[in-house]
N, C-alpha and C positions, 0 to 999 in steps of 0.2 A: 171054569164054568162058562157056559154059553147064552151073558145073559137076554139074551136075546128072545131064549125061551120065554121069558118076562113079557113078551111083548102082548100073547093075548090077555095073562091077566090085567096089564096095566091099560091095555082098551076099555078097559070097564072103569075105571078109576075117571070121575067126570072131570072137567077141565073147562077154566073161563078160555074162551076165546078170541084172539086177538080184534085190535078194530077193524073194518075193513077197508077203512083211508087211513092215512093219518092222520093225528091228530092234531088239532092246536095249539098252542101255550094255553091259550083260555080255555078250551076243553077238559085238559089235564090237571088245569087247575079245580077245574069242576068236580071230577073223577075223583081228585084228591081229595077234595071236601067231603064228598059222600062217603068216600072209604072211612076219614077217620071219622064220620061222622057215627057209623056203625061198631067202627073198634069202639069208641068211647062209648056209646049206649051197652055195648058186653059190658067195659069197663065199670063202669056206674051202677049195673043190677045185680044186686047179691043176688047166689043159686036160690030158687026154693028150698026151703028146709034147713038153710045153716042159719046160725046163729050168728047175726047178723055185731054183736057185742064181742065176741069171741076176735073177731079181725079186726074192726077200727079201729084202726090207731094203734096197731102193734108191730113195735119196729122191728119186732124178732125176725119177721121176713122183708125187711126193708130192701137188705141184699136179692134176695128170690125175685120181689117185686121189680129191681130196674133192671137185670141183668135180660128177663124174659119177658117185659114190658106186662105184667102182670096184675094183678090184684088180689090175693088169697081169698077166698069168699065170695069173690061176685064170678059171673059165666067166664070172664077171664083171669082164673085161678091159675089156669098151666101156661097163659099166653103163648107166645113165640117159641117157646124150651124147646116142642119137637122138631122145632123147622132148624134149628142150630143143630140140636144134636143130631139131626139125622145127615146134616152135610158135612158136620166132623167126623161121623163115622164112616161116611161114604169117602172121602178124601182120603182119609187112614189109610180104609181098605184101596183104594185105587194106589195112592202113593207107596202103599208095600207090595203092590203088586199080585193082591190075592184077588181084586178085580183089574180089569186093565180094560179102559175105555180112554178115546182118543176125543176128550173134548171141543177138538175142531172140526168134527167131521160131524153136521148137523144131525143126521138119525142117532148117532151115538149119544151127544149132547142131550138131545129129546128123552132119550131111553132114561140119561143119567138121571135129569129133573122128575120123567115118569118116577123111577123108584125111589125117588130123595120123597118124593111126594106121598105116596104111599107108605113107605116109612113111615115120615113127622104121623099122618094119620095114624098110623100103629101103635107108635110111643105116642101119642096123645090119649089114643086111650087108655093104654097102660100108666101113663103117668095119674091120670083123671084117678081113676081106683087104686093108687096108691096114694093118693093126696086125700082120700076119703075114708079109706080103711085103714089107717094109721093115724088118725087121730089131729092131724096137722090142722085139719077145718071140724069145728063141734058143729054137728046136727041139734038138730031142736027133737026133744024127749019122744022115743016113738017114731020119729019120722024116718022112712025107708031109707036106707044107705046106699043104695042102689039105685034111687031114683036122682038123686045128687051127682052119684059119677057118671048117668048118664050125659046129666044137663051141662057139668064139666068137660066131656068129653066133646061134646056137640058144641060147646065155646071154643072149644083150640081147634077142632075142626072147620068152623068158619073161618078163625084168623088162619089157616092153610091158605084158605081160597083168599081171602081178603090181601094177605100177601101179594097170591097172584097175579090179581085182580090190580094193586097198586104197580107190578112192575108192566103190564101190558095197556093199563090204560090211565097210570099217574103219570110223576115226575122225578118219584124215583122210589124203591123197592119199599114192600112194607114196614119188614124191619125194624128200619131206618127211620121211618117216622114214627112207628110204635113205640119203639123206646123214645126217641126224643120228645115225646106226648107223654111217655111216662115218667122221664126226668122231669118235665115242665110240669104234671101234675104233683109229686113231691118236692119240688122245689116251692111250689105257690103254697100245695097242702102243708108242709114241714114249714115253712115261714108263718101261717095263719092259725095252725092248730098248738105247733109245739114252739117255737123262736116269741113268739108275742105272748101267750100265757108265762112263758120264762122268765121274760121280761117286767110281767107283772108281776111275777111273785118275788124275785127280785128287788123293784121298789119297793116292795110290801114289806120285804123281811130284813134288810140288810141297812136299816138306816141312816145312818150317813155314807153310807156304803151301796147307795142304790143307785145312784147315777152308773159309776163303777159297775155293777152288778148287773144292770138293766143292758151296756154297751157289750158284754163280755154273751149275755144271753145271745147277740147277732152275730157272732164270731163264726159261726158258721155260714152264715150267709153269706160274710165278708171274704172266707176263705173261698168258695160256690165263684163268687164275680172274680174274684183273683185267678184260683185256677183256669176260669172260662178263659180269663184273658189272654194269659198265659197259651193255652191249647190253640187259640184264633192266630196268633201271633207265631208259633212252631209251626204250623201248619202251611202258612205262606216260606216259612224256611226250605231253600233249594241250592243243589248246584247246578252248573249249569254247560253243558259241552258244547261248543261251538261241532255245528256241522257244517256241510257242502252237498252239492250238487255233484255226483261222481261222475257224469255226461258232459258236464258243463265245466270247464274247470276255472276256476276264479268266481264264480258265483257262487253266494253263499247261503244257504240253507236253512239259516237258523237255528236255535239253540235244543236243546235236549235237557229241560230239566228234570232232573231227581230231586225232590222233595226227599226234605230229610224224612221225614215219617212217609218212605218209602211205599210203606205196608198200610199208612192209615193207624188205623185204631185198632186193627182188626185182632193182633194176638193177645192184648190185654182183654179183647171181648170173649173171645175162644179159651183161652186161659182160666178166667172166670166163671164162663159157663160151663167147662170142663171142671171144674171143684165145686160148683153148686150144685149143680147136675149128679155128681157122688153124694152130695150131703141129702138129696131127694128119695136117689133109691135106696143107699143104706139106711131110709126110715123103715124098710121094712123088716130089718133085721132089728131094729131099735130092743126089741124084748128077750131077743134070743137067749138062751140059758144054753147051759151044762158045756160038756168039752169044748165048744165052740167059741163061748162066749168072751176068752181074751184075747183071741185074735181078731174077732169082731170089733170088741172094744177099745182094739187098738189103731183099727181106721175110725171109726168114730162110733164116738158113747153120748148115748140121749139120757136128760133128765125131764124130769115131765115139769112143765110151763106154771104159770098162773092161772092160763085158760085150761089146765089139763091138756094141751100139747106137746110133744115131745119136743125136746129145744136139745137142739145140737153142741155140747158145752165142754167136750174133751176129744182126744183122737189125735190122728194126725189127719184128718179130713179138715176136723175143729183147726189145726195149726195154719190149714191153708185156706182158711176164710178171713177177711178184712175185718178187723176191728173197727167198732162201730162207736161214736160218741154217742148214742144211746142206744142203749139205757145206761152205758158203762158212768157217765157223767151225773145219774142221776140218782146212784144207787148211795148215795152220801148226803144228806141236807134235802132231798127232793129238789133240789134246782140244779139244771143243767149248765155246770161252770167247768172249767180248765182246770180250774185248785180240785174240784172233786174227782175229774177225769185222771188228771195222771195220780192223785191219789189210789184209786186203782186200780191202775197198772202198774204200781210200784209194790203194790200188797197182794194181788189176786194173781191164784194162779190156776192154770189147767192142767187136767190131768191125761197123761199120755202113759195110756194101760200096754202093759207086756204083754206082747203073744205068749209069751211062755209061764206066766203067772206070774207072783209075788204081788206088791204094791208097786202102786201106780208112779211113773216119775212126774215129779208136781212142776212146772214150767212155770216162772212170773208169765204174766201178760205182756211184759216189754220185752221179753223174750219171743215171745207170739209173735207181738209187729215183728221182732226182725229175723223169725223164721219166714212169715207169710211176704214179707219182701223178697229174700232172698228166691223166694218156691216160684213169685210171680216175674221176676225177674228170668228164671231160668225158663217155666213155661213162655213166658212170651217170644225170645230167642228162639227156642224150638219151631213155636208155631209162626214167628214172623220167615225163617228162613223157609218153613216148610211152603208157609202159602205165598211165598215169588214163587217155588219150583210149581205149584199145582195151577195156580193164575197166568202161567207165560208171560214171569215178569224177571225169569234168571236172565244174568248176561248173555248167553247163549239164545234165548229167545228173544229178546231183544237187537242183539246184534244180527239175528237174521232178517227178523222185520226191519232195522234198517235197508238192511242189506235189499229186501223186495222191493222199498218204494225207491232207492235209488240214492242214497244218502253215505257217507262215508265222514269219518273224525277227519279233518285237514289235518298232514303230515303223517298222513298211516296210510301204509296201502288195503286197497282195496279188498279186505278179506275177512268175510264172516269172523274168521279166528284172529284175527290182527283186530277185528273191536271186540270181540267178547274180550280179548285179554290186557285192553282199556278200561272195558267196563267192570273186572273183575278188578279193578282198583279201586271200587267203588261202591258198587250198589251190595257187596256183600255186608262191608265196612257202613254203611248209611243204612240197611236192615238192620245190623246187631245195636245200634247204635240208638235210632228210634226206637226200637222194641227196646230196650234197655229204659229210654227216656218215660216211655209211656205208662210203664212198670214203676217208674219212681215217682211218676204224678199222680198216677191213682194211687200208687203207698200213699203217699203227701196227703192227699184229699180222703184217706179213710182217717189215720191220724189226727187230722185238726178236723177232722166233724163237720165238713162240709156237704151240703147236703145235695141229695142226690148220685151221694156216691162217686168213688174219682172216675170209676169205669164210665157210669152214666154220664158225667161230665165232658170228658174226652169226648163218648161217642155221640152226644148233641153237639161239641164242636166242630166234631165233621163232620158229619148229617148237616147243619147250618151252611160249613161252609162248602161242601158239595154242591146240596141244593141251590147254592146261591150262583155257584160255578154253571150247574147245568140251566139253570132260570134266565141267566146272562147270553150262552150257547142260544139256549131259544130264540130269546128274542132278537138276536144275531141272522140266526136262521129264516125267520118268518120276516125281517126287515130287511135278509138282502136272499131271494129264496135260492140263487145260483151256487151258495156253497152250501146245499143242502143235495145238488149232486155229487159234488165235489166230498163231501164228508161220508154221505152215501146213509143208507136208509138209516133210522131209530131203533 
């Protein structure tokens, strides 16, 4: 297909536009301020019409909430979900080859962003009206259903632009600091609403046993700074290749490091949003009857909530969601402890319906974790190798861009193919290896109930530690302005 045809619809599709100098640190920092200052006001204002009791404080979509920087119930109910899935699905389709566009050749690049954009806008609306006509959000008695997914719809529509808006005129994409704003909101909110009420009831009930009970209530918290650490600490992990000067010989070059989390954070985010993103639209199937109904039921089966929403509680969709310390923690003694938690997951189980009928096979819960490990572990591998080959970051592109600015490994001759086949001692082996690692720290941090989620975690560690990376670059830049030719425009 020629998408090129695309091109006069996507004139019509509006666009922020770039600045017309550039910009400052201090500017950007501006920019940045305003931007989130606008995500958080969507954040903060329930739709008109929902039931405003129905979402506070329900952890059923705790997951939904930090993977898509979300809120269920206020103008940022769909958050970010379209602008992820619309570049998972666009990369798919490019990386099989049913589209083929050459992201270095600027019009192609533009065209790509034009439909990625257009997209998120499409599934933003579509998601908006299935988050509203499935019951996931309760309206208030009489009030138009219609008028709700608009106002949902018109919220993920702005975080579109707002995105855009953050990567042409912030400090770095919006994403990126939307989830990290939404980590930092359920970290502050989950310690204030749920860890310190625990806490009290705890001292209250446990008698000589409250100190103990009151320490055990932060355990999540405690696990939250551990894992951060942990994440700040791998992240500076690298190896490191010495290079040269191929012109110049004896003069040395500098090094080439690989960061072991090669990829970032990026397949445990795509992995994630890839299985919540399923648990979203098979809400629409959540009722379905007659022939259909056990093989529906066998990617995933809804029971209806406390609030009357459908809560996602069996499936194999249900197997590939992260286990959550609440409400699992709380469903024994009403206080949120580790003796209640693995209590159970040593008793509770899920059911995983046959396509083909009979009764359901009933799964423990510790069975779950170490399905949902194993599922997260193998998407992340997938998607860490897929996104080096879609980012030009395989050996192969790598070794050529050495190859352009003039750089060669000392003791290897001079040959595109003589470093890729360096580099393929490596950066294959340091992909599976991080995407495996990332995998087993977000398992880690669903397990001990750390809040904000391991994904969330991870991805505010490097959001932090990016940011901090490109804040540094800046002001490098603006205090010596001659390698800002040298590095070449923003």
């Amino acid at each position: 297909m020629g998408l090129e045809k695309l091109d006069p619809l996507l004139s019509l599709v509006p666009g922020i536009k770039k600045p017309a100098k550039a910009l400052s640190f201090r500017e950007k920092l501006k920019w940045t301020a305003i931007i989130l200052g606008v995500y958080f006001t969507l954040f903060s204002t329930p739709a008109l019409g929902v039931n405003v009791n129905s979402f506070l404080n329900n952890t059923s979509f705790a997951i939904i909430n930090i993977i898509f920087a979300a809120r269920i119930g206020t103008l940022m109910t769909v958050g970010i979900g379209p602008i992820v899935l619309s570049s998972i699905i666009l990369q798919l389709l490019n990386g099989a080859g049913i589209i083929t566009m050459d992201l270095n050749d600027p019009a192609q690049k533009g065209r790509f962003q034009g439909i990625q954009k257009l997209a998120a806008i499409v599934i933003a609306i579509v998601e908006a009206f299935i988050y509203t006509y499935t019951g996931s959000i309760t309206a208030l008695a009489g009030f138009p259903l219609i008028i709700i997914a608009i106002q949902l719809a018109l919220g993920a529509i702005i975080v579109v632009y707002l995105d855009e808006a953050m990567v042409k005129w912030g400090i770095t994409s919006g994403i990126n600091l939307f989830i990290a704003g939404g980590v930092a909101f359920a970290i502050v909110g989950g310690t204030a609403n749920i860890l310190v009420p625990e806490a009290i009831s705890a001292i209250a009930g446990h008698g000589s046993g409250a100190l103990a009970g009151a320490i055990e209530a932060f355990g999540p918290l405690v696990f939250t700074i551990l894992i951060l650490i942990i994440s700040l600490y791998v992240l500076d992990m690298k190896v490191e290749l010495p290079l040269s000067f191929s012109q110049f010989r004896g003069v040395g070059g500098g090094r080439l490091p690989i960061a072991f989390l090669y990829v970032s954070v990026l397949p445990v985010v795509l992995a994630t949003a890839l299985t919540v993103s399923l648990g979203i639209w098979l809400r629409v199937a959540a009722n379905v009857t007659g022939p259909a109904a056990p093989l529906v039921h066998f990617f995933a089966f809804y029971t209806t909530g406390t609030t009357g929403t459908p809560v996602l509680s069996g499936g194999l969709v249900y197997l590939m969601q992260p286990l959550g310390f609440y409400p699992y923690a709380t469903q024994y003694g009403g206080v949120g402890s580790y003796s209640n938690y693995f209590q159970v997951l040593s008793t509770q189980t899920s059911e995983l319906f046959m396509p083909w009928g009979g009764k359901p096979l009933l799964i423990p819960e510790w069975e779950h974790f170490i399905i949902y490990t194993i599922i997260l572990i193998v998407l992340c591998i997938i998607f860490g190798r897929f996104w080096v080959e879609m980012t030009g970051q395989s050996p192969k592109n790598v070794a050529s861009q050495l190859q352009d600015v003039g750089f060669q490994i000392p003791g290897f001759r001079r040959d595109p193919r003589i470093t890729e086949s360096v580099l393929n001692k490596y950066l294959p082996t340091i992909t599976v290896l991080g995407s495996i690692f990332v995998a087993l720290l977000a398992a880690a941090a669903s397990i001990t109930g750390a809040i904000g989620n391991g994904m969330g975690i991870l991805l505010t560690a490097g959001i932090m530690y990016a940011v901090y990376q490109q804040m540094e670059n800046e002001n490098m830049i603006e205090g010596y302005p001659a390698l800002n030719r040298f590095l070449g425009p923003k």
